[in-house]
N, C-alpha and C positions, 0 to 999 in steps of 0.2 A: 362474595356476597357482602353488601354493605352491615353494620353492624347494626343493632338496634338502637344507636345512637349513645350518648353520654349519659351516666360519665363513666369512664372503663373503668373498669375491676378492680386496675393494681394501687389503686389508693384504697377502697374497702378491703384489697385482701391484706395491704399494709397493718391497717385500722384493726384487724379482726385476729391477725396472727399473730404481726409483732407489738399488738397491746399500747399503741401510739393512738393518740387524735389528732390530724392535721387536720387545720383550716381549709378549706375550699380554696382561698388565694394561694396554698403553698405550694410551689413550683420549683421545680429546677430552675435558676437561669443560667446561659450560655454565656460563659468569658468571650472575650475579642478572641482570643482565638480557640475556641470552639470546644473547650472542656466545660464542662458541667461543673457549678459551686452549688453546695445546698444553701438554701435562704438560710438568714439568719435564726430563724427559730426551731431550727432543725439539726442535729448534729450530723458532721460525714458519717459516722457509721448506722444510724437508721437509714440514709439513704442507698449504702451500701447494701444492707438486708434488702431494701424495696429491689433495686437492680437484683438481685439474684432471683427474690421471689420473680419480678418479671420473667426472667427464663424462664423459670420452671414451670412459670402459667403459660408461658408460650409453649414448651413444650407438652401440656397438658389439653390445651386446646389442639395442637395439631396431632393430637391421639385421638379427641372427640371427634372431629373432626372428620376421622379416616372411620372410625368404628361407624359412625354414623352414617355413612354411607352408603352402607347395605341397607337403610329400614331396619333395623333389629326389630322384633317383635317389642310390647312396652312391657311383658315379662321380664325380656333380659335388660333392657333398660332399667328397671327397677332392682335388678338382680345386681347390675354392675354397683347402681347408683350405693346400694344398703351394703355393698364390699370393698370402697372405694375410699381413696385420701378425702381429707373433705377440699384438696387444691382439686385433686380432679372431678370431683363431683361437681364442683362450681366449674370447672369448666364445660362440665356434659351441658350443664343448665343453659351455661352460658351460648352454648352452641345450639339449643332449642329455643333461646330467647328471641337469639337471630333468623333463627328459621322461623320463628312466628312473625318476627318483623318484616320479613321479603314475602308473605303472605298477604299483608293488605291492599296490595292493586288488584289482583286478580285472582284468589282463592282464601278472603274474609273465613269461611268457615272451618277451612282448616288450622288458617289461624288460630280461631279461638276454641278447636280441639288441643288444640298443643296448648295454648297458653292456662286452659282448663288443667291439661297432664302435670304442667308444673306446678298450680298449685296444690293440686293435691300429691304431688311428690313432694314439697315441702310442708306441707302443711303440719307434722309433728318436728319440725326443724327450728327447732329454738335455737338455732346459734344466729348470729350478728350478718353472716353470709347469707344464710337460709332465708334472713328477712327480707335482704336486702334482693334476693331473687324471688320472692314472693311477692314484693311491692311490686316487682316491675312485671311479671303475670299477670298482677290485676291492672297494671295498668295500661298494658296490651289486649287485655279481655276485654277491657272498658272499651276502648278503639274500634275492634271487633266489632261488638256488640252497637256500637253507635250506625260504623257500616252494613250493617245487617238490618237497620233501621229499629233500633228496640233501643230507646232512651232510658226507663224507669232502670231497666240491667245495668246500660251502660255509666246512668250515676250511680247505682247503691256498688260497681264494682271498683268507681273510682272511688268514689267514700272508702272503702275496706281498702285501695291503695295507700289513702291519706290518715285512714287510721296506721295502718303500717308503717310510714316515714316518721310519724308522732311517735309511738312507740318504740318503735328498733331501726328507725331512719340511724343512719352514718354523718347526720348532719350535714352530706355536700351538697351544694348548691344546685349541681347539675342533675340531681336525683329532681330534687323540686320543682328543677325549668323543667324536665317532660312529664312531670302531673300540671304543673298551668298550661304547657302547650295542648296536650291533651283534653282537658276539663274545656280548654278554651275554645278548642276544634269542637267539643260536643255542642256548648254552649250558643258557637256559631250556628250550627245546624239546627237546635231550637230556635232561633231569633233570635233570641239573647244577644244582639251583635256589642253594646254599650260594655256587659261581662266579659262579654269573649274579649275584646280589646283589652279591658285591663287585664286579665291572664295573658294574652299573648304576650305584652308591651312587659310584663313584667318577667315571663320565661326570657325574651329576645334581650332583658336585661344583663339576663344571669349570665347565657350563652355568650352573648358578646363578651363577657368578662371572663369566662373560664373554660369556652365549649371552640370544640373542633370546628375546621369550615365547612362539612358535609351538616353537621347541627344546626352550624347559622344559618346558613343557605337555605334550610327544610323550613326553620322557626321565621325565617326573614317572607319566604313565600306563604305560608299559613296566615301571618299577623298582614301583609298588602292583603293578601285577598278578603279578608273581614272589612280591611279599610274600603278596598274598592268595593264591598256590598252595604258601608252604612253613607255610601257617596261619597266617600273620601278619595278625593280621584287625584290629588296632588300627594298625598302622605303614602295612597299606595303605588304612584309613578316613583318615588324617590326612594322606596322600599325594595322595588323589584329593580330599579336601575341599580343599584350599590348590589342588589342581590347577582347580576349579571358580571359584578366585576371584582365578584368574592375572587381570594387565594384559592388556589386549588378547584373548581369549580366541580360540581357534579352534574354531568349531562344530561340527567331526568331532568333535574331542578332547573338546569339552565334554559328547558323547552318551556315547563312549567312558567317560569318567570318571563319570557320572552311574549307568548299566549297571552299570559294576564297583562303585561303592560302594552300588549294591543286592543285588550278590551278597557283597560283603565283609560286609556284616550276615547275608543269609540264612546262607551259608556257614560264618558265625561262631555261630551256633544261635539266630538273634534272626531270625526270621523274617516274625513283627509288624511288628518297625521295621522291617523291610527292606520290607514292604508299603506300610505309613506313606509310609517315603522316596519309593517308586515311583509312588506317586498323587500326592504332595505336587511332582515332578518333572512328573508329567503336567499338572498343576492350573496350575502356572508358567509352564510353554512353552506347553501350549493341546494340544489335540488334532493338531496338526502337528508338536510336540516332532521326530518322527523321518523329516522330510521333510529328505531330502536324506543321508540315511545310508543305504549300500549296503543292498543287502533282503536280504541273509545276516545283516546285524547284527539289523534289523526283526526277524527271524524267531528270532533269538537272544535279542530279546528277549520277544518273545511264549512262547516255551521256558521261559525264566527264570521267569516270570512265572506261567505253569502250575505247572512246579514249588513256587514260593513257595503260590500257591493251595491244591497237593496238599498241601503241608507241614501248613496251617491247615484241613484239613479241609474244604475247599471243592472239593468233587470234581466237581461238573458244572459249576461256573465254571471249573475248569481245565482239563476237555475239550476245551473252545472252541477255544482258544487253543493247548492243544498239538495240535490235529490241524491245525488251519492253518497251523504251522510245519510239521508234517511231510509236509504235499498241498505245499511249496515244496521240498521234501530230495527229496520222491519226482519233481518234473519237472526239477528239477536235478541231478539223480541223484548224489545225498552219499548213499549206501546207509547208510553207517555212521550218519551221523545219523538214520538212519529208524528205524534198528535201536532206538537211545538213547531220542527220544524213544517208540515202541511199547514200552521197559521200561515208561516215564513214566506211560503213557496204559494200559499194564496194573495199574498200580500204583494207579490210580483204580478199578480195578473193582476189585483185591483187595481193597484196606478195605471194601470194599462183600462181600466176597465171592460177585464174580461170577465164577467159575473159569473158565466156559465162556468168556467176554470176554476175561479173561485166554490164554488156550490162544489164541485168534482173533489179540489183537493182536501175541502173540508170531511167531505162525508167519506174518502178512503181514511184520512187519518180515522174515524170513528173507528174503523174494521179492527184495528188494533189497540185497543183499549182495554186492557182487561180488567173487568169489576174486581177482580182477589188483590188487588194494588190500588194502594190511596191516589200515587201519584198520577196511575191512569185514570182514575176515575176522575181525578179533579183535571187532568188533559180533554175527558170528555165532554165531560159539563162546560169546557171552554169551549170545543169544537160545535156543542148542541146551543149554545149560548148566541155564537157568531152565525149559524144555520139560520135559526129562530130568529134572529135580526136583518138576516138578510131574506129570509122570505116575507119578514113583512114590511122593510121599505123597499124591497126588488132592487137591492144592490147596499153595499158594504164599502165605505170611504176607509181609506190606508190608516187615517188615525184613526177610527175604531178597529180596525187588524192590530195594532199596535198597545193602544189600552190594556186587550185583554192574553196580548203576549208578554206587555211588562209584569201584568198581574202575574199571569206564569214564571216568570224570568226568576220571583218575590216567592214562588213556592219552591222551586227548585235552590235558592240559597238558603232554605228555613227547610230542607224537606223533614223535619219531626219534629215543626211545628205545627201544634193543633189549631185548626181553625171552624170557628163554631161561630153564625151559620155558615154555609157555602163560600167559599172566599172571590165569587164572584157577585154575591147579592146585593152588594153597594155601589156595582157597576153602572153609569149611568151611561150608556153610548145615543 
């Protein structure tokens, strides 16, 4: 399991044990030939201490680790927690931090039960450790809580993060890059994209200067993708390309950034090269390219991929593919996405002008719409919007199909931003 990102431990447990402050810059460097010298503002025997504590945290994680396995009930969790070294306590934490972190693709809520259990297992833990696991609860709960679509949570819990780093921060820099990534990621999801940029541009700072290549990799794809929704479609091609040829690369990320820099070309009006790129990416990895990426992304990109089709005039190639994304929205019931792509998949038959096709895949999207969701309700008002228009000029031209999918496109990268009135009432088709 990937870890919940930077910055590891064995600088805070240095900080909090052995009664030292290192800078965020201070590092080990590697002689030519391959021994370790401590920087100059560091003496050999503090980093001898750091190396031994390192064991001992390794070997304290790989007892959480194992303990943790079973589920304990969160009695003897708290039982171990309140009879434990405070090394292995921090690593119990540390080992539910992570497990809160490999929760946000596809079980958000359990995530932000765990990240809840920490902090109220820390919460009378006034030491310098304790804090420093408590900041980053909240700032997994904030995460949580934004994917679960509840904003007002998600900033008062990263506020209580940044009161935390103010107060009992360790001063490393990389504690601060995943509150701006963070903040920045919510931020995006308001609208806020102008904000979001300056957090992201200034976590991607930090990371670059002192964060692992699973961190850049995560921060470099997060900060392109803001760029490709405020129309930055060169700053986020050049983002996601250097991101494709990080050190060490991580195979989620690498699907991740590969997807986006075929929508930063489409998106960007090059819908060719974005084709090009998308085959020339399949041609690479093999026909398996997207084994092992969640099947909401699969199916996002199979979406993509239609549309790029629909763009070049390839309308029964791009049938294919958007109805087979949208038979996975209709048994996973993403009403809203059924609604978007049936625009997609009516916009195929209007170049065609087949109106009757059109009318048909409008009014099945409506069937899955559910009122108890903003995002389907506002899919609906799109689909009743494009009905309504096309029953009173008795057919629907591809650029009004298009208009009121960009609209859509505009709510799904702000989805918890509020819009007051209707965010189609300014539509003039």
């Amino acid at each position: 399991m990937k870890s919940s990102g930077p910055p590891p431990l064995l600088l805070r447990l240095a900080l909090a044990l052995e009664g030292f402050r290192v800078p965020g810059k201070a590092r080990r460097r590697t002689a030519a030939g391959g021994s370790a010298s401590p920087p100059g503002n560091l003496p050999e025997s503090a980093w001898q201490r750091l190396e031994s504590l390192r064991t001992r945290f390794e070997d304290e994680l790989a007892f959480a680790g194992s303990y943790l396995e079973d589920d304990p009930p969160r009695s003897r969790i708290q039982m171990l927690l309140a009879n434990s070294s405070e090394l292995r306590r921090m690593a119990i934490l540390q080992r539910f931090i992570d497990r809160a972190y490999s929760c946000r693709l596809h079980h958000p809520k359990e995530g932000l039960r765990i990240s809840d259990d920490l902090i109220a297992w820390t919460q009378r833990d006034r030491s310098a450790l304790g804090a420093v696991m408590r900041c980053r609860a909240f700032m997994e709960r904030g995460n949580f809580l934004r994917i679960l679509g509840d904003p007002t949570g998600a900033h008062e819990s990263l506020a209580q993060a940044a009161s935390e780093l103010e107060a009992n921060g360790t001063g490393d820099p990389l504690e601060a890059a995943r509150y701006q990534e963070l903040l920045g990621t919510l931020e995006r999801d308001c609208g806020n994209f102008d904000a979001a940029a300056r957090l992201l541009r200034e976590a991607l700072a930090k990371v670059r200067r002192w964060g692992d290549p699973y961190s850049l990799q995560r921060v470099m794809v997060a900060t392109a993708l803001n760029d490709l929704y405020r129309d930055r479609f060169e700053e986020a091609d050049a983002l996601l390309e250097e991101s494709l040829r990080i050190t060490e690369p991580d195979s989620l990320f690498m699907r991740y950034a590969a997807i986006n820099k075929v929508l930063a070309l489409f998106l960007g009006g090059r819908p060719h090269r974005a084709y090009k790129t998308l085959l020339r990416v399949k041609d690479g990895l093999g026909p398996s390219w997207l084994r092992g990426f969640p099947q909401a992304n699969q199916m996002s990109v199979l979406w993509a991929e239609g549309q790029i089709l629909n763009s070049l005039g390839l309308s029964d190639e791009a049938l294919g593919r958007l109805k087979q994304a949208r038979e996975f929205y209709i048994q996973s019931a993403q009403g809203s996405r059924v609604g978007h792509v049936s625009i997609e998949i009516a916009l195929s038959h209007a170049v065609r002008q087949r109106h009757a096709d059109v009318r048909r895949e409008l009014t099945l999207g409506l069937q899955f719409c559910d009122e108890r969701s903003l995002l389907d309700r506002q899919a609906r008002e799109a689909l009743l919007f494009l009905r309504g228009t096309l029953e009173h000029q008795g057919r629907l031209e591809a650029d009004q199909l298009r208009a009121v999918e960009h609209r859509l496109d505009l709510l799904h990268r702000a989805p918890l931003k509020p819009w007051d009135p209707s965010p189609f009432a300014d539509l003039q088709l």
